[in-house]
N, C-alpha and C positions, 0 to 999 in steps of 0.2 A: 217396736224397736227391739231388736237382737240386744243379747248380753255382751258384755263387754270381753265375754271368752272368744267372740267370734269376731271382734275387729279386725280389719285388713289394712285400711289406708285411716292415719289418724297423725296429729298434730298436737303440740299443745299450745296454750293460748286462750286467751278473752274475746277473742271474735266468734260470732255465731254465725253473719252470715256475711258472702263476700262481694258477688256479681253487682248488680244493680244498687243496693244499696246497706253500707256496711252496717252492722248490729253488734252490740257488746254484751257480755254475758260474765261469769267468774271462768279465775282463769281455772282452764280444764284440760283434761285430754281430752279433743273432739274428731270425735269422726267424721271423716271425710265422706258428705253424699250429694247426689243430682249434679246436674251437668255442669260444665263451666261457664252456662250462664247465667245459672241458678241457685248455685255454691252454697250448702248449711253445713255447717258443723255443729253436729249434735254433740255434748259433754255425754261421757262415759264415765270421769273420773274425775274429780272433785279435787283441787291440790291445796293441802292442808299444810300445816307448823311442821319446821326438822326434814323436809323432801317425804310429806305421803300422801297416798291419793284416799280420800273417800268414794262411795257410793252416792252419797248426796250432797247437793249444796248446804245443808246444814252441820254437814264436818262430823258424824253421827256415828257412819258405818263403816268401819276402817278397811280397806281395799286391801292397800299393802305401804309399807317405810321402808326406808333406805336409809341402812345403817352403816356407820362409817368400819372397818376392822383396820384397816392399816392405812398407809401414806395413800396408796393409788385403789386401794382395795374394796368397794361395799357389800351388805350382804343386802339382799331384798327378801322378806321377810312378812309372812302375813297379819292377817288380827291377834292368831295366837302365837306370835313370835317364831311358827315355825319356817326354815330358811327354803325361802325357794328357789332361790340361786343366788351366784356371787355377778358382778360387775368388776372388771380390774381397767383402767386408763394404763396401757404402754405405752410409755413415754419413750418419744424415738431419739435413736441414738446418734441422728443426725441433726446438727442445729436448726435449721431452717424447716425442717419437718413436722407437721404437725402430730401429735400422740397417737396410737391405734386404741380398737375397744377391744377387749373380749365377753364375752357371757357364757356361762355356764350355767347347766338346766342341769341338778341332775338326773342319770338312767341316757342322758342324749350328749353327743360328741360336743365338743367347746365350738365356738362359733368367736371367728373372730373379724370384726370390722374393720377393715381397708378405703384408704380412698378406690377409688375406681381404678385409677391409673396403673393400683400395683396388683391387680388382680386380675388374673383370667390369660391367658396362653397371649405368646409374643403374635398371631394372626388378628388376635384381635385384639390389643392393644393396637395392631398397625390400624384396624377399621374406626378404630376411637379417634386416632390422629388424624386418619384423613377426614371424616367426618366434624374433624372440628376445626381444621382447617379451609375447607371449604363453607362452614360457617362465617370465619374470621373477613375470608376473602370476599363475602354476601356483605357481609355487614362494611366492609371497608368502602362495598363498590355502591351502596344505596346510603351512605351516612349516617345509620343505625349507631348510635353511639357517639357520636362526635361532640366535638368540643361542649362543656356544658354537663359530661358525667348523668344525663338524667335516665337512664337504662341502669336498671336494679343488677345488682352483682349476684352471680351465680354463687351459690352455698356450695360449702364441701359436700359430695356425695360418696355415700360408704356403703359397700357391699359387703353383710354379712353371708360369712360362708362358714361351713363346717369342711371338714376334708374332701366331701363329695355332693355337698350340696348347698345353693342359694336359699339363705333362710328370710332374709330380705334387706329390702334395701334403705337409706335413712338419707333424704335432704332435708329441704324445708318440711317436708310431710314423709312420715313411715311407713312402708308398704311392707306388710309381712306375708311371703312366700309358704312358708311350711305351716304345715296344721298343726303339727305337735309343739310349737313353742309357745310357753304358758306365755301371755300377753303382759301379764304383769312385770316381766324382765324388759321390753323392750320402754314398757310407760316406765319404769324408774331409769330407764338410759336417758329418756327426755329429760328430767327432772336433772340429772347430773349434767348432761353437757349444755345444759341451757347457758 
């Protein structure tokens, strides 16, 4: 098993394993592996008291905590209290809107988290709409969905970006794009927006 410096797709949560038959474990950050009909989520990160993650399930080796500094503000910080970056929640200044994230690493540009919808040039926002409307129009014309609510609701999905580049993406499971983003910033964003 790789360290926990090299996670790519990971989730948090007390399931271990998904396809055929479910399995429970502590809750953790777990990695995403094997096919989709195979699904294990191995624990990486141990979630302990006050939002921190261990190295084991006995709550032992301190990974990293998420420390509060202001209203919308955390710092993440390691076993020696040093800061390895900030987390801030912008709260939007439309009612109906939900908050944006930022993260800050530093030595690397700020990275800030959008829904999908407000990111990425007006050509392709147009291919987001038409692909999701020809979704709507599938699902209308084969009764995918209908009366009864039993089709699970899509999560928010947030594109983090820096000025020039996709560092990754966050739904139900976090898919991290860049190599240089310390892992520990994105496992304390789970920890807050849970």
């Amino acid at each position: 098993m790789a360290g926990w410096e090299d996670v790519r797709d990971f989730t948090l949560g007390n399931v271990s394993r998904r396809a055929t038959r479910i399995e429970f474990g502590p809750n953790a950050i777990r990695a995403v592996q094997g096919s989709n009909d195979d699904r294990v989520l191995e624990p990486y990160a141990y979630v302990g008291a006050n939002r921190s993650l261990y190295l084991d399930a006995e709550l032992t080796q301190l990974l990293c905590r998420v420390v509060p500094t202001g209203d919308h503000t955390w710092s993440v910080q390691d076993a020696d209290t040093t800061e390895i970056g900030t987390i801030t929640r912008l709260p939007s200044h439309r009612r109906y809107l939900r908050p944006n994230w930022q993260i800050t690493q530093p030595g690397h540009p700020e990275i800030l988290g959008r829904t999908e919808w407000l990111t990425g040039s007006p050509a392709r926002l147009a291919a987001k709409a038409g692909s999701r409307l020809i979704v709507s129009v599938l699902d209308g014309l084969t009764g995918i969905g209908d009366e009864g609510g039993d089709q699970p609701t899509k999560s928010r999905t947030l594109e983090w970006r820096t000025p020039s580049e996709l560092v990754m993406i966050s739904s139900t499971t976090i898919t991290i794009t860049a190599d240089w983003l310390d892992r520990r910033l994105p496992f304390a964003y789970t920890l807050l927006a849970k």
